[in-house]
Wavefront OBJ file of the C-alpha trace (Angstrom):
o trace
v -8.506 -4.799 10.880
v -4.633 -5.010 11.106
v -4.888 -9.173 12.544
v -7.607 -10.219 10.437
v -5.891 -9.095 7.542
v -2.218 -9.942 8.221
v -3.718 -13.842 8.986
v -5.674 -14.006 5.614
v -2.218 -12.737 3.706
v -0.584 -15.651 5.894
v -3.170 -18.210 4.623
v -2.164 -17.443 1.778
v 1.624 -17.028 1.753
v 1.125 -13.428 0.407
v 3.027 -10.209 1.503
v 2.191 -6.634 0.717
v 3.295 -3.226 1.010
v 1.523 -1.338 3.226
v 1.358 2.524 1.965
v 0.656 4.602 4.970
v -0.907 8.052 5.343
v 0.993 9.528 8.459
v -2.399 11.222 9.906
v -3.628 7.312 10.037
v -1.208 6.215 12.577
v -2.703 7.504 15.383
v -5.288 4.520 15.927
v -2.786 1.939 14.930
v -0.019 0.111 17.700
v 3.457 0.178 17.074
v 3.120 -4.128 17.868
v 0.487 -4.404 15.068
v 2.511 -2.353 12.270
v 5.835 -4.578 13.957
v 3.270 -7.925 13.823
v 3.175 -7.572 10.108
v 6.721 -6.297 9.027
v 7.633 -9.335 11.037
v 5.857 -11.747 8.756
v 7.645 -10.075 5.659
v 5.525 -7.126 4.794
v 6.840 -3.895 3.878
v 5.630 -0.387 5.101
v 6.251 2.834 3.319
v 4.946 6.204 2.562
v 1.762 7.634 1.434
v 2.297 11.104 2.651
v 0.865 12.536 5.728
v -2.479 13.149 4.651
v -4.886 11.180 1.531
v -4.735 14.497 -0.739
v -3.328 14.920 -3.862
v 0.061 17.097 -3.291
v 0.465 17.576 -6.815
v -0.847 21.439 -6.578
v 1.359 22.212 -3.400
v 4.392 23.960 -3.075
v 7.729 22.034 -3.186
v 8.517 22.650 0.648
v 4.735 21.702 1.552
v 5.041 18.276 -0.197
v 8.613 17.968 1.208
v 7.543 18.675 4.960
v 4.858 16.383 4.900
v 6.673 13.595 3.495
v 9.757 14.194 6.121
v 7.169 14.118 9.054
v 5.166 11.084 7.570
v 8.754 9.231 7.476
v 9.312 10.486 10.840
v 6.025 8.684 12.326
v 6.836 5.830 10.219
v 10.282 5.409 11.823
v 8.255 5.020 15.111
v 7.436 1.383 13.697
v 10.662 0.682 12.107
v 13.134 1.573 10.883
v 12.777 -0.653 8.108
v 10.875 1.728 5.989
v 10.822 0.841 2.277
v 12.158 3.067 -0.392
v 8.827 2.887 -2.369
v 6.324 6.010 -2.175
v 2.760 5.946 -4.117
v 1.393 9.456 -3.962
v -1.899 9.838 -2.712
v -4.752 9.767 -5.511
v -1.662 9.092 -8.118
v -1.321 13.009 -8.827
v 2.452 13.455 -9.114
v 3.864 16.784 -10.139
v 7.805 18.561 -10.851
v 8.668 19.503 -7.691
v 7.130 15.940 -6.141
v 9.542 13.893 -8.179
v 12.252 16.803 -7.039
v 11.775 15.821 -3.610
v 11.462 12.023 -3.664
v 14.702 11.890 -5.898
v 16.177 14.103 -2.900
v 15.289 11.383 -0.095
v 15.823 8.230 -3.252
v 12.533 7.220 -2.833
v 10.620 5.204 -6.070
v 7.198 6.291 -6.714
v 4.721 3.691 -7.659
v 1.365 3.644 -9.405
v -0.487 0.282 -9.567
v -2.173 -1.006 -12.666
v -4.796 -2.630 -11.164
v -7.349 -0.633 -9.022
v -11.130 -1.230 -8.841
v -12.159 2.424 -6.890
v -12.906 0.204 -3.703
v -13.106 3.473 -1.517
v -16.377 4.251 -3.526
v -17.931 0.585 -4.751
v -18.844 -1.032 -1.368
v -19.593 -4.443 -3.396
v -16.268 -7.032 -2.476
v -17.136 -9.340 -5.928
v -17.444 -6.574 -7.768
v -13.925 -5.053 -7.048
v -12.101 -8.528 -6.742
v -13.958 -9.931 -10.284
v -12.585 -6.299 -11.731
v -9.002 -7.005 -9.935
v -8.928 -10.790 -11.129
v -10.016 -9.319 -14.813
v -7.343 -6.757 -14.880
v -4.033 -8.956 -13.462
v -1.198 -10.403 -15.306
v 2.521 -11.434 -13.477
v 3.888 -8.507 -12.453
v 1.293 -6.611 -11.769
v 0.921 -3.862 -8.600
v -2.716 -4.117 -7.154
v -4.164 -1.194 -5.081
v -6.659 -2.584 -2.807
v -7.327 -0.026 0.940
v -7.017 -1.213 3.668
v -10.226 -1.983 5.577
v -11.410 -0.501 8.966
v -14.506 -1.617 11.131
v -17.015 0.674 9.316
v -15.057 2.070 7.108
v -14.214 -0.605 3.532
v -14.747 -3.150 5.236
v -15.845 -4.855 2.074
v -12.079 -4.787 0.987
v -11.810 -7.702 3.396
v -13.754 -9.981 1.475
v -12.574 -8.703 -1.962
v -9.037 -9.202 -0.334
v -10.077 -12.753 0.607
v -11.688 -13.204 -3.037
v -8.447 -11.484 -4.504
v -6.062 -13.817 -3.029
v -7.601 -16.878 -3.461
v -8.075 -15.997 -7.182
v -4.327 -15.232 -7.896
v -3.516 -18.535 -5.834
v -5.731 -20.577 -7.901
v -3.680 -18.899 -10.722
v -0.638 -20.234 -8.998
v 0.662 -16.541 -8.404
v 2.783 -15.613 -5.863
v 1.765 -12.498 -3.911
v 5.030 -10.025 -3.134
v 5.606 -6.900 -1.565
v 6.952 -4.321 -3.568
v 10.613 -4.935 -2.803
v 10.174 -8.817 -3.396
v 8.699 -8.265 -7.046
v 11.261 -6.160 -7.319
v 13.903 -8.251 -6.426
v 12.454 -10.648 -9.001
v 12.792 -8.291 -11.951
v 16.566 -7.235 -11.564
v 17.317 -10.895 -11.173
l 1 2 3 4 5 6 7 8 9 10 11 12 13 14 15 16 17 18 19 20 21 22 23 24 25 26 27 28 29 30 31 32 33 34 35 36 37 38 39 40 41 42 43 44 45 46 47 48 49 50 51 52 53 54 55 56 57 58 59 60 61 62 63 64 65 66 67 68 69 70 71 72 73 74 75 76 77 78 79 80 81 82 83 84 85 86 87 88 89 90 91 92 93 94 95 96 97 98 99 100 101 102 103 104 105 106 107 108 109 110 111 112 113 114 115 116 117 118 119 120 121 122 123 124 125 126 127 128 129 130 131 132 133 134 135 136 137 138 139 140 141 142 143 144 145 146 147 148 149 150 151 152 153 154 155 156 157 158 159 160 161 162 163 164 165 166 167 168 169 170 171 172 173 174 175 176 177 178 179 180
């Protein structure tokens, strides 16, 4: 649901950062992925598969990572420097690794389980609840038949932190914000 979502975060004036699993690229186009950097998203790394790495081996985590930035490049080579770790599980030799490549793990302090709670008002009255400035929300992205009741919640989401009179950054524009 690449479009649909990319035109409700442009109805909004809202960007994102799109963490991507490298085993999920295979159903997605290089033009979508490009069709939403190009509107000032942000893509980066999830690791190659949505597992917790945290009880793997140092050169497992690291080979994953290497060939999820490798599929990533395929999009562009614009790929941010962020990295959230699948399931937040982070371990020693994980934060060995990303300081190898200078990559900045992030962990969001807003996140309503909307894999598992298929009710959209549920997870964006949660989301809405739980926000303050600054804050990193972790919303999935939906599929046909799979979350698609993040699309609503998304539209519910947005609209809330509008009415707010939030802006809505990617990672690397809140970011931008705070060293300023």
């Amino acid at each position: 649901m690449i479009k649909e979502v990319k035109e409700l975060f442009k109805s909004y004036n809202a960007h994102a950062t799109f963490f991507i699993a490298g085993s999920h690229c295979k159903n997605v186009s290089i033009e979508d992925i490009n069709s939403l950097i190009d509107v000032g998203h942000e893509i980066a790394n999830h690791n190659m598969f949505d597992i917790p790495y945290n009880k793997h081996s140092q050169d497992d985590f690291e080979n994953d990572l290497i060939e999820t930035n490798s599929i990533l490049s395929i999009y562009s080579e614009e790929i941010s420097k962020w990295y959230r770790p699948p399931h937040a599980k982070m371990s020693k030799h994980m934060i060995n690794v990303l300081d190898k490549y200078d990559l900045t793990h992030v962990l969001g302090d807003v996140f309503a389980n909307d894999t598992s709670i298929p009710d959209p008002e549920w997870i964006a009255k949660y989301i809405l609840n739980k926000v303050k400035p600054g804050s990193i929300v972790i919303i999935h992205m939906p599929e046909r038949g799979v979350r698609e009741w993040n699309y609503k919640a998304m539209d519910i989401i947005l609209e809330g932190l509008a009415n707010r009179g939030y802006d809505i950054l990617n990672l690397t524009e809140l970011h931008s914000l705070s060293a300023n």
